[in-house]
PDB file of N, CA, C and O in Angstrom:
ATOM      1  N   UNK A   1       0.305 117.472 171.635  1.00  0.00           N
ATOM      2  CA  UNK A   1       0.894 117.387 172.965  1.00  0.00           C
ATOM      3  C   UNK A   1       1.049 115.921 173.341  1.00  0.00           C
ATOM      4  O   UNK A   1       0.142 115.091 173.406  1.00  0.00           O
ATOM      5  N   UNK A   2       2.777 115.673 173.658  1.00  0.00           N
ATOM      6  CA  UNK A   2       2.517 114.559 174.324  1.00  0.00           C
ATOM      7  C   UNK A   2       2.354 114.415 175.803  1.00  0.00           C
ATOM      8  O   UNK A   2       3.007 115.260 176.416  1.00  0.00           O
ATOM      9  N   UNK A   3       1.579 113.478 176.658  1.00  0.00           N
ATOM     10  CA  UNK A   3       1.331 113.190 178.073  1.00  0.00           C
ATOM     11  C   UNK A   3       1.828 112.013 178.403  1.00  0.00           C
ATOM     12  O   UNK A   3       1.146 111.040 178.080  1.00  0.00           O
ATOM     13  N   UNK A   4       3.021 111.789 179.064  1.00  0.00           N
ATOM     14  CA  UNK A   4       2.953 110.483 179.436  1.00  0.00           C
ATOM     15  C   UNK A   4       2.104 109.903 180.632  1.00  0.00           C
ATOM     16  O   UNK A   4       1.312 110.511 181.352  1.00  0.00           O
ATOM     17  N   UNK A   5       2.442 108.676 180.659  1.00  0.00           N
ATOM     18  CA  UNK A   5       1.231 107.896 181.667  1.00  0.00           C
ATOM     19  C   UNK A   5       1.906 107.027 182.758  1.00  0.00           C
ATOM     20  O   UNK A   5       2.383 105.996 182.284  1.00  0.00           O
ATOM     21  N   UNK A   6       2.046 107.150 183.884  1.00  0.00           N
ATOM     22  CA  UNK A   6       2.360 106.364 184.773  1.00  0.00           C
ATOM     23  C   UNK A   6       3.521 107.008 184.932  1.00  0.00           C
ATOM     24  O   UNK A   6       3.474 108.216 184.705  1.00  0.00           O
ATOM     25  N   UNK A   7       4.674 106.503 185.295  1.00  0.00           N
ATOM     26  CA  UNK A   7       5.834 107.272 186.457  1.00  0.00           C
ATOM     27  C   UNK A   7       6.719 107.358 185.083  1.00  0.00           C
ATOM     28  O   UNK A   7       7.935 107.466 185.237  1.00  0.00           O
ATOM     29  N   UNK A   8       6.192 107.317 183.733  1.00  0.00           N
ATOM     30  CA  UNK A   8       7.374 107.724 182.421  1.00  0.00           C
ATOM     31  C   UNK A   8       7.611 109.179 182.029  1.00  0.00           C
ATOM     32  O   UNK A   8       6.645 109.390 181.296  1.00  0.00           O
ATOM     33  N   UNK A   9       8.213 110.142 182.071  1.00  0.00           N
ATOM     34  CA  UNK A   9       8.317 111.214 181.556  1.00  0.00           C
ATOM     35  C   UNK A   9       8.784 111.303 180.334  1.00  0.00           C
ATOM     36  O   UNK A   9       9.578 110.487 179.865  1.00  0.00           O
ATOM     37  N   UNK A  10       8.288 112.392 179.658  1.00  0.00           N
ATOM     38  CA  UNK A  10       9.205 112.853 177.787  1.00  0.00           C
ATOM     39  C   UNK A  10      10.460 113.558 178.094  1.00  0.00           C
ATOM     40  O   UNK A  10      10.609 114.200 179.134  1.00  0.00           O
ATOM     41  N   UNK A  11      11.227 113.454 177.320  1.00  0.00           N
ATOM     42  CA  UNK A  11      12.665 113.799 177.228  1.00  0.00           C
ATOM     43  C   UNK A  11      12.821 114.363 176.058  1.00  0.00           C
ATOM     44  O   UNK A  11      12.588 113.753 175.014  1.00  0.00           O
ATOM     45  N   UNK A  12      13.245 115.631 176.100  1.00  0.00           N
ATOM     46  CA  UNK A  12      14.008 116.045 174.444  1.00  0.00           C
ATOM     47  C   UNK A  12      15.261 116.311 174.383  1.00  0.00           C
ATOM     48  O   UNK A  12      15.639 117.467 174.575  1.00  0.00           O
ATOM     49  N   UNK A  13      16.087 115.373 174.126  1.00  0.00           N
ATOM     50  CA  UNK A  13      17.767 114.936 174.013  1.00  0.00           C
ATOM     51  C   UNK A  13      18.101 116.542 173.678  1.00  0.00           C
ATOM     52  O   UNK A  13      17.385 117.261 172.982  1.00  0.00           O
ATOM     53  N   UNK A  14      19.386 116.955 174.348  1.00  0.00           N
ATOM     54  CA  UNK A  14      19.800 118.085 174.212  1.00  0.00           C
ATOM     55  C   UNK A  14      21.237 117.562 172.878  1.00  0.00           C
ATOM     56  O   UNK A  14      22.027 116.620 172.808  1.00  0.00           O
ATOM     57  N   UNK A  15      20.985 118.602 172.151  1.00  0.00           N
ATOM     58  CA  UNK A  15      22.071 118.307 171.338  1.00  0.00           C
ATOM     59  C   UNK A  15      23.579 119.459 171.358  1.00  0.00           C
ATOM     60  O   UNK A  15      23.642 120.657 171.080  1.00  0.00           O
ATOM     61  N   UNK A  16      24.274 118.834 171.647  1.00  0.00           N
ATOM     62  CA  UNK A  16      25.188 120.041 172.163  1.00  0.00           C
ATOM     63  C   UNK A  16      26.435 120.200 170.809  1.00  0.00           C
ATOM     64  O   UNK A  16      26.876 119.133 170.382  1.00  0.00           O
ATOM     65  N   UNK A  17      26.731 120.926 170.456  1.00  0.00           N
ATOM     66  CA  UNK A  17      27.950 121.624 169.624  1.00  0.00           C
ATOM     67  C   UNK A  17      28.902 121.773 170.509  1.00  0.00           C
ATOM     68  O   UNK A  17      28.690 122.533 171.453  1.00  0.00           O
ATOM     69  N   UNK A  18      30.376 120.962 170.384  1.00  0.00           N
ATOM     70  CA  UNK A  18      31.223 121.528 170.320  1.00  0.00           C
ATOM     71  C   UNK A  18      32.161 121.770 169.514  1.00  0.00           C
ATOM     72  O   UNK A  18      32.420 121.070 168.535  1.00  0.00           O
ATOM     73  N   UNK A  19      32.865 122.963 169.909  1.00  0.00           N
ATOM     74  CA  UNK A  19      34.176 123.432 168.236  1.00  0.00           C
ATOM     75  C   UNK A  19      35.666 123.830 169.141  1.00  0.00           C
ATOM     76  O   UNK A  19      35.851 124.228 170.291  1.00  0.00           O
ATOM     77  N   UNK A  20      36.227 123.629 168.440  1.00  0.00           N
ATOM     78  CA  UNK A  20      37.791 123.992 168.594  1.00  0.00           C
ATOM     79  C   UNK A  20      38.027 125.154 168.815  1.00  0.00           C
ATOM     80  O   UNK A  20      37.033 125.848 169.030  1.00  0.00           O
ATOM     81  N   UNK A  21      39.120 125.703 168.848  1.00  0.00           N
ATOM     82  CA  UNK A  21      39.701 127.203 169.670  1.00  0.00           C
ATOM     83  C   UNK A  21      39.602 127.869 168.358  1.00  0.00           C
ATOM     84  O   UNK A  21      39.527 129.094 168.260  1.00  0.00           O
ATOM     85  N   UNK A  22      39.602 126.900 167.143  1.00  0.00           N
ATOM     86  CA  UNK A  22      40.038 127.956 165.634  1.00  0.00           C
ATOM     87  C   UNK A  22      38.534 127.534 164.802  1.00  0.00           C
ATOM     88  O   UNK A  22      38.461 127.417 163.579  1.00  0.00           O
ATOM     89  N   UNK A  23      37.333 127.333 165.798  1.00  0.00           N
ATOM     90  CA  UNK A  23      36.132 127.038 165.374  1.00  0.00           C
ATOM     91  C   UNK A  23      35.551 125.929 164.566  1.00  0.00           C
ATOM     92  O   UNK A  23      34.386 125.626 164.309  1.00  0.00           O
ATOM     93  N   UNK A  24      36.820 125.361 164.208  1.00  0.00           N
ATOM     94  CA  UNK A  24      35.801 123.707 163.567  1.00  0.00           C
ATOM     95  C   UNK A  24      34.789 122.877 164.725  1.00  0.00           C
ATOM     96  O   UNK A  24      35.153 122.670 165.882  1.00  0.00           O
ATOM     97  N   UNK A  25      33.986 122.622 164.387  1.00  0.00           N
ATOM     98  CA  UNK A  25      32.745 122.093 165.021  1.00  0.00           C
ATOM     99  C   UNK A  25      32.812 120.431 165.163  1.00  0.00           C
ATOM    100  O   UNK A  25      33.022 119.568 164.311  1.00  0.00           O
ATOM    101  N   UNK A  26      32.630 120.371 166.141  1.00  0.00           N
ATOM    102  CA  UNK A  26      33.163 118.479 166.418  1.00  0.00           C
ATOM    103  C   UNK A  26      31.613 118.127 166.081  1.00  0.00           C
ATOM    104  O   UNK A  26      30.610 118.828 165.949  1.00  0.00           O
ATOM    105  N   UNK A  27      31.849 116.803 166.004  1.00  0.00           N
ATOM    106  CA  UNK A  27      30.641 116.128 166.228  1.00  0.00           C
ATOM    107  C   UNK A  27      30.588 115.412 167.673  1.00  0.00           C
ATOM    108  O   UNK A  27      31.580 114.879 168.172  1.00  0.00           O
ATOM    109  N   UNK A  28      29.207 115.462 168.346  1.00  0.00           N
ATOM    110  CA  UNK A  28      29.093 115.102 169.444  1.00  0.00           C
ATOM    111  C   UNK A  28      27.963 113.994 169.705  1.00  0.00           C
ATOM    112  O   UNK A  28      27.262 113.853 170.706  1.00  0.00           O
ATOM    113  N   UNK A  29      27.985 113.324 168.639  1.00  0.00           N
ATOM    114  CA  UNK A  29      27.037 113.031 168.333  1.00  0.00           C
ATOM    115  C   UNK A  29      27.502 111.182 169.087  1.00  0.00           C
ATOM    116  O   UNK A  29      26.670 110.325 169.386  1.00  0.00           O
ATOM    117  N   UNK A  30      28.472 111.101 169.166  1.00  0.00           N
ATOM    118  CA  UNK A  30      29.592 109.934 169.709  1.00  0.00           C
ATOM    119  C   UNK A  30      29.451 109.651 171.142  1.00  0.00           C
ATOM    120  O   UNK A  30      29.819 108.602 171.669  1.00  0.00           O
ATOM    121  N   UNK A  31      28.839 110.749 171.813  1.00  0.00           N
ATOM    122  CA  UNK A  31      29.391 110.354 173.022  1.00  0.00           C
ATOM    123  C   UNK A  31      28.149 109.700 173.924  1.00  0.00           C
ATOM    124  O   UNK A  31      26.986 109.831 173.543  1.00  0.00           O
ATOM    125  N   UNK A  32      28.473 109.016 175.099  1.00  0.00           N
ATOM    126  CA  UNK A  32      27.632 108.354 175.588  1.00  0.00           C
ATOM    127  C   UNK A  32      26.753 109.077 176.700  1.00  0.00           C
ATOM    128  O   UNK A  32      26.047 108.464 177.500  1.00  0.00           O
ATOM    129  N   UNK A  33      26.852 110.108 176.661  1.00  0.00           N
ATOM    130  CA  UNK A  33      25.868 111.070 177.962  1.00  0.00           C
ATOM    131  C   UNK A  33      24.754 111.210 177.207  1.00  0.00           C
ATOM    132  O   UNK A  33      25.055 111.639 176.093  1.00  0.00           O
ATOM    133  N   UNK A  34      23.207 110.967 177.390  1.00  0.00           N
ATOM    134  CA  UNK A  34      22.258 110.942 176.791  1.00  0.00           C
ATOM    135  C   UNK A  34      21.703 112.596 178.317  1.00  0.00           C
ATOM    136  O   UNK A  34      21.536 112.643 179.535  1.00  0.00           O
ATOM    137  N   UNK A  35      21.658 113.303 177.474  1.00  0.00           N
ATOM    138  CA  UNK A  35      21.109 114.443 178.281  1.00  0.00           C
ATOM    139  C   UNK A  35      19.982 114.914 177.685  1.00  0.00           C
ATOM    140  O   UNK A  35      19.656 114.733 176.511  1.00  0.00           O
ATOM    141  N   UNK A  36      19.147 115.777 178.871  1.00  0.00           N
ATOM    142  CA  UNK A  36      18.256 116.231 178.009  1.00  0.00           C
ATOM    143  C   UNK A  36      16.972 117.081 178.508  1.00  0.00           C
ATOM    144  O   UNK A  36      16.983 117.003 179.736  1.00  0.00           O
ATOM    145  N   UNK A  37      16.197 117.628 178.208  1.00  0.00           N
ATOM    146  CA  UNK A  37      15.132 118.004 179.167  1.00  0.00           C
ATOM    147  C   UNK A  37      13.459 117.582 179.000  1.00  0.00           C
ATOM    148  O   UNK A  37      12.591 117.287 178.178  1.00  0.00           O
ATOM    149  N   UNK A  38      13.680 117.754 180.160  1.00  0.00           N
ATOM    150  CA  UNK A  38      11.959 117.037 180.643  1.00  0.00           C
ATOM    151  C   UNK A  38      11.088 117.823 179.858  1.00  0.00           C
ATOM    152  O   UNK A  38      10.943 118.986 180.236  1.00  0.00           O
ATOM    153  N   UNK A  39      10.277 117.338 178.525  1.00  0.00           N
ATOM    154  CA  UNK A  39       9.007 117.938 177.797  1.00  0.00           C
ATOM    155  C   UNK A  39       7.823 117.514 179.017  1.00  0.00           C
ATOM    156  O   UNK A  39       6.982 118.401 179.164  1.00  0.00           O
ATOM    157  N   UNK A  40       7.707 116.751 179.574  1.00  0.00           N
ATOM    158  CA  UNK A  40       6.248 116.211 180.353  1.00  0.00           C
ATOM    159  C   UNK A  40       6.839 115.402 181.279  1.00  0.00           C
ATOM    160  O   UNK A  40       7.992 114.983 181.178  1.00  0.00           O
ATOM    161  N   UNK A  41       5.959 115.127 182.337  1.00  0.00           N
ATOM    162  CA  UNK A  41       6.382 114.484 183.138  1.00  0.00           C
ATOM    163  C   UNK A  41       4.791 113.780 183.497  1.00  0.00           C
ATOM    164  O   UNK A  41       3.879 114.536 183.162  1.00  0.00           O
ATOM    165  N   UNK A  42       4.468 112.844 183.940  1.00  0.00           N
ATOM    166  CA  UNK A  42       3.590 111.402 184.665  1.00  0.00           C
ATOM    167  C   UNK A  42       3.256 111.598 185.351  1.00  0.00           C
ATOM    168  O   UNK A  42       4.073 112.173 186.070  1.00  0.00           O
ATOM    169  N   UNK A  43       1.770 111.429 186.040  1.00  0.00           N
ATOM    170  CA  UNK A  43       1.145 111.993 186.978  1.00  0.00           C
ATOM    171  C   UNK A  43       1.615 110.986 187.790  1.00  0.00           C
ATOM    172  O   UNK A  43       1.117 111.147 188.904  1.00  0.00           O
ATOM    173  N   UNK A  44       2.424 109.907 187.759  1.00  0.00           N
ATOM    174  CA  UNK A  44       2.369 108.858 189.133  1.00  0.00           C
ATOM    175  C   UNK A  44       4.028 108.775 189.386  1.00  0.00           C
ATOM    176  O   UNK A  44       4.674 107.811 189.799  1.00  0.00           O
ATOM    177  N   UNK A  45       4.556 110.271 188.953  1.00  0.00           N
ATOM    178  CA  UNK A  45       5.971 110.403 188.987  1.00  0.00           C
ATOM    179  C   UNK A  45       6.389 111.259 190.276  1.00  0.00           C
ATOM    180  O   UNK A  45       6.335 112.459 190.546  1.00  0.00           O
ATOM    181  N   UNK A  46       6.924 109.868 191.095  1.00  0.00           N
ATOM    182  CA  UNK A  46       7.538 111.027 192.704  1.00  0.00           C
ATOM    183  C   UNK A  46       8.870 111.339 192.351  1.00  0.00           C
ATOM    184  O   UNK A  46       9.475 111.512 193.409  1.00  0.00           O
ATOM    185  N   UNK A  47       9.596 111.490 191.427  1.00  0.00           N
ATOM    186  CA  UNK A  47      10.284 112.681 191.280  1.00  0.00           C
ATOM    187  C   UNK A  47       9.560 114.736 191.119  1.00  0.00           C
ATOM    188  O   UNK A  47       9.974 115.854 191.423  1.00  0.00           O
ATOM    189  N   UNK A  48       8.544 114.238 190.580  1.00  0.00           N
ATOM    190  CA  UNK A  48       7.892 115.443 190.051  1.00  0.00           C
ATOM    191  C   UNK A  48       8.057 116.236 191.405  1.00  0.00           C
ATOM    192  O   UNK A  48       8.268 115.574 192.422  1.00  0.00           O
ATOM    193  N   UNK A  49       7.939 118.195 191.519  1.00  0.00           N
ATOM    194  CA  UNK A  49       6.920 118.853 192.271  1.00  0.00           C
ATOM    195  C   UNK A  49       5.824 118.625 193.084  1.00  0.00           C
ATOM    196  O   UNK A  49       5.896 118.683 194.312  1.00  0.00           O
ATOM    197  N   UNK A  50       4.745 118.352 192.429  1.00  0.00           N
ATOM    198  CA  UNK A  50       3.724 117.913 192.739  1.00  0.00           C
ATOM    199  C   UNK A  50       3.493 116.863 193.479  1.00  0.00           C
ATOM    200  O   UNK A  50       2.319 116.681 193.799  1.00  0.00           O
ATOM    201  N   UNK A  51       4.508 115.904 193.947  1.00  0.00           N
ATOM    202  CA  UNK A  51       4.616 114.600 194.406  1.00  0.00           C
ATOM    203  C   UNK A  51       5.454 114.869 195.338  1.00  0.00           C
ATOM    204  O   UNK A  51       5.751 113.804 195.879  1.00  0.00           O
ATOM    205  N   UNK A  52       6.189 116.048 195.985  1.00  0.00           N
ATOM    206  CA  UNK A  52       7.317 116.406 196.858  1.00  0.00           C
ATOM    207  C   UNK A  52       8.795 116.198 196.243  1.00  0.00           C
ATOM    208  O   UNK A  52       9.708 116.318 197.060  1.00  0.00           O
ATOM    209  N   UNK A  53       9.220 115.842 194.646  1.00  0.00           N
ATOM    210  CA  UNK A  53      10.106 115.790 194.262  1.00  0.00           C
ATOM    211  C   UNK A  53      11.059 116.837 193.953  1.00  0.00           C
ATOM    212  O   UNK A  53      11.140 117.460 195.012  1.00  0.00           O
ATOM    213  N   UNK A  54      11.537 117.180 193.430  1.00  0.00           N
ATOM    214  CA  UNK A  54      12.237 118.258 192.173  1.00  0.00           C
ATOM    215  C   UNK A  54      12.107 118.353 190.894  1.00  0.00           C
ATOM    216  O   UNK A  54      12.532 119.393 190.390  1.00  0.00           O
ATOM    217  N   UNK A  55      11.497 117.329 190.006  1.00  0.00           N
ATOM    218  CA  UNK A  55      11.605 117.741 188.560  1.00  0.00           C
ATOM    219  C   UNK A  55      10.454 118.172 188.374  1.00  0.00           C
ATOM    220  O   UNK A  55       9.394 118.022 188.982  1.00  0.00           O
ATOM    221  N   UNK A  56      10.950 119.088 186.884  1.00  0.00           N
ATOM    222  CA  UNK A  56       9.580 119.915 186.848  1.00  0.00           C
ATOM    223  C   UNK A  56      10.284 119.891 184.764  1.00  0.00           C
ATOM    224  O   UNK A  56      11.259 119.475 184.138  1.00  0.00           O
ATOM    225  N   UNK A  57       9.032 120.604 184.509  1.00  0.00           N
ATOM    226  CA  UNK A  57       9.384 120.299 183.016  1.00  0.00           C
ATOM    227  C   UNK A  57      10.544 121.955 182.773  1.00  0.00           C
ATOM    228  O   UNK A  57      10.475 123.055 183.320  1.00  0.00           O
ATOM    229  N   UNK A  58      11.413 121.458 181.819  1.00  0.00           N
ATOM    230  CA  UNK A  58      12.352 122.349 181.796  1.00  0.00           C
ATOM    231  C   UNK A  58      13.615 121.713 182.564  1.00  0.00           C
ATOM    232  O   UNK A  58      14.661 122.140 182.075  1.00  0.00           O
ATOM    233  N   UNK A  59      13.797 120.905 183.518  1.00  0.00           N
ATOM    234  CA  UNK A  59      14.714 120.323 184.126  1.00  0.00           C
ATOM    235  C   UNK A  59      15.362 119.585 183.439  1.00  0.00           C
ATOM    236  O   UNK A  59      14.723 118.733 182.821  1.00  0.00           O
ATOM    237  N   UNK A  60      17.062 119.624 183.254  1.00  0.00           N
ATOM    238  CA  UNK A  60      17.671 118.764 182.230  1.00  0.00           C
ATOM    239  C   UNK A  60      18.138 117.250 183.389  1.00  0.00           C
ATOM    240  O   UNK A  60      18.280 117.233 184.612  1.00  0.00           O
ATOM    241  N   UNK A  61      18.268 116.157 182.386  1.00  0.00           N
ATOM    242  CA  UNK A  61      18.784 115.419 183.203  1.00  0.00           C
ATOM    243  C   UNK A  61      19.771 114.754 182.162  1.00  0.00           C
ATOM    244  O   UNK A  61      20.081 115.176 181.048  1.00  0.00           O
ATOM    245  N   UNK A  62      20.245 113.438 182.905  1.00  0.00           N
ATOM    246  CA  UNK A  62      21.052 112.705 182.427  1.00  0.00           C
ATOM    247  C   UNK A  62      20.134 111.116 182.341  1.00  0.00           C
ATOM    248  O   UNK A  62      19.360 110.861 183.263  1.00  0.00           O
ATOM    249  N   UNK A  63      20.245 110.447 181.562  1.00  0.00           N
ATOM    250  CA  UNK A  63      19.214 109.640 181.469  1.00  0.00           C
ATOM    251  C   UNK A  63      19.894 108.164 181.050  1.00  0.00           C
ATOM    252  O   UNK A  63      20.929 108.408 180.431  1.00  0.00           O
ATOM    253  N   UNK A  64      19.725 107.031 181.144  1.00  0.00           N
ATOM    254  CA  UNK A  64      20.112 105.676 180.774  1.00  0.00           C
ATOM    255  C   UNK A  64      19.752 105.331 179.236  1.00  0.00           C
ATOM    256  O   UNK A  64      18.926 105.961 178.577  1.00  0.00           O
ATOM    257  N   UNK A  65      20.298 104.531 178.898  1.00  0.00           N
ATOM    258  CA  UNK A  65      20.094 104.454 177.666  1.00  0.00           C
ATOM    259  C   UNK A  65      18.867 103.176 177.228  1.00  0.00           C
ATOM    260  O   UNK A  65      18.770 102.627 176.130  1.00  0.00           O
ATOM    261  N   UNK A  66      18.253 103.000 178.114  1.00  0.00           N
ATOM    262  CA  UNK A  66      16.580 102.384 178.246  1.00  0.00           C
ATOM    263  C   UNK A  66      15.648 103.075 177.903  1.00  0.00           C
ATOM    264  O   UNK A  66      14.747 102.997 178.738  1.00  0.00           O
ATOM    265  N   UNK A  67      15.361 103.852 176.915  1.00  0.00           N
ATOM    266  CA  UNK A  67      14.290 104.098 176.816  1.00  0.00           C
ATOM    267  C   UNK A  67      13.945 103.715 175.620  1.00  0.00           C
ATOM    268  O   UNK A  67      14.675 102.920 175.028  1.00  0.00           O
ATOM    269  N   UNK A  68      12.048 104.494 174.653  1.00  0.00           N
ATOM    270  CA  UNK A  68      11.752 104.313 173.623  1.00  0.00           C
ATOM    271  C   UNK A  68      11.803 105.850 173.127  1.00  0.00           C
ATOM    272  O   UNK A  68      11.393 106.848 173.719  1.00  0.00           O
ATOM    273  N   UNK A  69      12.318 105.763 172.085  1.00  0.00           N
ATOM    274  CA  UNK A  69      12.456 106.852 170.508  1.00  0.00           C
ATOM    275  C   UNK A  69      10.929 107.231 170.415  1.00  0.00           C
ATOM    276  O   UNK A  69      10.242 106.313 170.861  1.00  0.00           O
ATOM    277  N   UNK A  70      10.153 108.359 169.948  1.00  0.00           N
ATOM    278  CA  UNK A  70       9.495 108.311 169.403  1.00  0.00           C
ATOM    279  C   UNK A  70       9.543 109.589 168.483  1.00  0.00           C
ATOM    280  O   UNK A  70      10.053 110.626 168.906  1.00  0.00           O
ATOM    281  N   UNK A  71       9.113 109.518 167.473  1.00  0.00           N
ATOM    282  CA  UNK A  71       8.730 110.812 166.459  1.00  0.00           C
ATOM    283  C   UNK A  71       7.250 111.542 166.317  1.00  0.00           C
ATOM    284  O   UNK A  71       6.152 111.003 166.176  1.00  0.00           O
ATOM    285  N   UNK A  72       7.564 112.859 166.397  1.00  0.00           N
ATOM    286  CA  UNK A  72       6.088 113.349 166.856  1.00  0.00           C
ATOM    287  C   UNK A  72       6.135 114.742 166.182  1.00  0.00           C
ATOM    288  O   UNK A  72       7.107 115.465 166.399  1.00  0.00           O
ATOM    289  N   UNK A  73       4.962 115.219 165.240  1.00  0.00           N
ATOM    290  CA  UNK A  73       5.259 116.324 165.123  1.00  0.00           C
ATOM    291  C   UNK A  73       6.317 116.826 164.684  1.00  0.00           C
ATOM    292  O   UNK A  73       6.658 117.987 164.908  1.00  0.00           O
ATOM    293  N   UNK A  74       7.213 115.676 163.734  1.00  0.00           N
ATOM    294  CA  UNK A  74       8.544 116.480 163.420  1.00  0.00           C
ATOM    295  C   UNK A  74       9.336 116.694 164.020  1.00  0.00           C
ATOM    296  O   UNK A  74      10.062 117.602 163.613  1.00  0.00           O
ATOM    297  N   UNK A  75       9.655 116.119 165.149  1.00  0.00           N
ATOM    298  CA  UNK A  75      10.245 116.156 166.728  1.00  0.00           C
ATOM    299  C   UNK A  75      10.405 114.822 167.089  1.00  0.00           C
ATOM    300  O   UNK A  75       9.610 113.923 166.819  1.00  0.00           O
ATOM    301  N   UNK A  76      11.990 114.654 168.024  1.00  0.00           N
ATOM    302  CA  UNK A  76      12.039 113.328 168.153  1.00  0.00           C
ATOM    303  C   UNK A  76      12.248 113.571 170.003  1.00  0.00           C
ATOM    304  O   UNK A  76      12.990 114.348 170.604  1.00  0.00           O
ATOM    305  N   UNK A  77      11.346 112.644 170.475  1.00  0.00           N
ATOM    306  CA  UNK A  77      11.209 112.685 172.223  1.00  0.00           C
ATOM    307  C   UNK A  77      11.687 111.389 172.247  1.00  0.00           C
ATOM    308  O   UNK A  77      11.784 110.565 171.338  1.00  0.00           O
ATOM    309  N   UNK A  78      12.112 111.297 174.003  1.00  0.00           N
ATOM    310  CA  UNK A  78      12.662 109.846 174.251  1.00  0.00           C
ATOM    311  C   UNK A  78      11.493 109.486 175.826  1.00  0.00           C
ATOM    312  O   UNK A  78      11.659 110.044 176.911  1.00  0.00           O
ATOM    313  N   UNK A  79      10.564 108.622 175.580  1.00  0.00           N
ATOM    314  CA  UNK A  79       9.602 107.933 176.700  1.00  0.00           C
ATOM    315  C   UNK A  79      11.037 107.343 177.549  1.00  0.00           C
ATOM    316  O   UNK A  79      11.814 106.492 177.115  1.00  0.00           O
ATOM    317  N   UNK A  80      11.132 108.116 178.971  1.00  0.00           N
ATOM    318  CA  UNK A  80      11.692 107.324 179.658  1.00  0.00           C
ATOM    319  C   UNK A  80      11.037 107.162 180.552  1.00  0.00           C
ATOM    320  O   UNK A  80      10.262 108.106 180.705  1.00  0.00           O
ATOM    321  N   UNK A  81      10.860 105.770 181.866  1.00  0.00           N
ATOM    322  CA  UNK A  81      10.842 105.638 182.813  1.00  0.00           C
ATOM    323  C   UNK A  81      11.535 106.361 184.100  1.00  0.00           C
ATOM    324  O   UNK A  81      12.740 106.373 183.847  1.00  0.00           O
ATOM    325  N   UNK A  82      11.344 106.867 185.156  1.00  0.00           N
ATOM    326  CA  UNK A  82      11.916 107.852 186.066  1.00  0.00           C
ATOM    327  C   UNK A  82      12.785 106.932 186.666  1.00  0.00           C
ATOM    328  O   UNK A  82      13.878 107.276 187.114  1.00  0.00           O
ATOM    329  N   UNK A  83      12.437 105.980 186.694  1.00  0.00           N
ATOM    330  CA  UNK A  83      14.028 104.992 187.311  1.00  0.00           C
ATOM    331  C   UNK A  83      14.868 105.107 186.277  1.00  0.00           C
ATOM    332  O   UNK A  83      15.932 104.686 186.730  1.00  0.00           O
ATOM    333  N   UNK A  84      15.034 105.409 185.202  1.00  0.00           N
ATOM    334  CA  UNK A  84      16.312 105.313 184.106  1.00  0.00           C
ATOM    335  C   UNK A  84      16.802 106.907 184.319  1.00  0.00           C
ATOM    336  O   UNK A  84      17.920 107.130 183.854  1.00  0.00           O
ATOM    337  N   UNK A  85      16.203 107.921 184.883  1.00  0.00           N
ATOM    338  CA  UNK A  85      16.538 108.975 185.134  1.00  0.00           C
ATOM    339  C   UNK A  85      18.198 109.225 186.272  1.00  0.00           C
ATOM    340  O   UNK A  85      18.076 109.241 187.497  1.00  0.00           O
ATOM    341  N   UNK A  86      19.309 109.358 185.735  1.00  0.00           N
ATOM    342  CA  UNK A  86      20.492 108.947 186.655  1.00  0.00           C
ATOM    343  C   UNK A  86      20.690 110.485 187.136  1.00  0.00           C
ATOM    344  O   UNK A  86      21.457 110.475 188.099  1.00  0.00           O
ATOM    345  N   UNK A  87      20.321 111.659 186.848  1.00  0.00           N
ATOM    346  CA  UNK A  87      20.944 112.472 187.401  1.00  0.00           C
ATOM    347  C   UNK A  87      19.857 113.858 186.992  1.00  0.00           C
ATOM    348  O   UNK A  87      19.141 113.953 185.995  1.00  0.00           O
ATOM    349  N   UNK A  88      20.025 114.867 188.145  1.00  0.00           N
ATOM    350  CA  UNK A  88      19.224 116.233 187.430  1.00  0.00           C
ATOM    351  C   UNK A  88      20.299 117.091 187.644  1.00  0.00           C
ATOM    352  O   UNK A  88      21.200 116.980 188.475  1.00  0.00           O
ATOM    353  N   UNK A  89      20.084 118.094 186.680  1.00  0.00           N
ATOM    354  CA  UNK A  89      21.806 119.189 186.390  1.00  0.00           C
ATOM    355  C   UNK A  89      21.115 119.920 186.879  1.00  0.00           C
ATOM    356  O   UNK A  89      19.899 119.775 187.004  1.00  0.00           O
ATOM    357  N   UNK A  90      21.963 121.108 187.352  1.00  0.00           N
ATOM    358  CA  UNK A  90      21.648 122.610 188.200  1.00  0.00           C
ATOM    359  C   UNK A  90      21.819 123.401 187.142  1.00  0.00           C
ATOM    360  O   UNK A  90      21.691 124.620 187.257  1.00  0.00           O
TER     361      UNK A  90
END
């Protein structure tokens, strides 16, 4: 399990497929929207619930391209800071 510490939450980049009308599969791998959803969130994070915010884990967002990579478990998370956090999707 990762926990982050201080107002940084985990991110697991959503990877999205898209394909054509006659099913070839694009790569999306190009584009600059870093999306994704909240694995953990920071106990000193006033976005959170718990702090009177809205995010909660499961919440996708849209995120800056400031953060750190890490590999875990065979799994790749992104440590962001909640100020690099630009947007939460409905």
């Amino acid at each position: 399990m990762i926990r982050p510490v201080f107002d940084n939450v985990i991110v697991k980049k959503i990877e999205e497929k898209q394909s054509t009308l006659s099913g070839i599969v694009l790569n999306t791998n190009d584009t600059d929207a870093n999306i994704g959803e909240i694995y953990a969130i920071g106990e000193a994070s006033v976005l959170s619930v718990e702090n009177g915010g809205e995010l909660t884990k499961g919440s996708k967002v849209i995120f800056s391209d400031n953060y750190k990579k890490v590999n875990y478990n065979n799994e790749t998370f992104y440590v962001v800071n909640e100020e690099e956090l630009l947007a939460i999707l409905n």
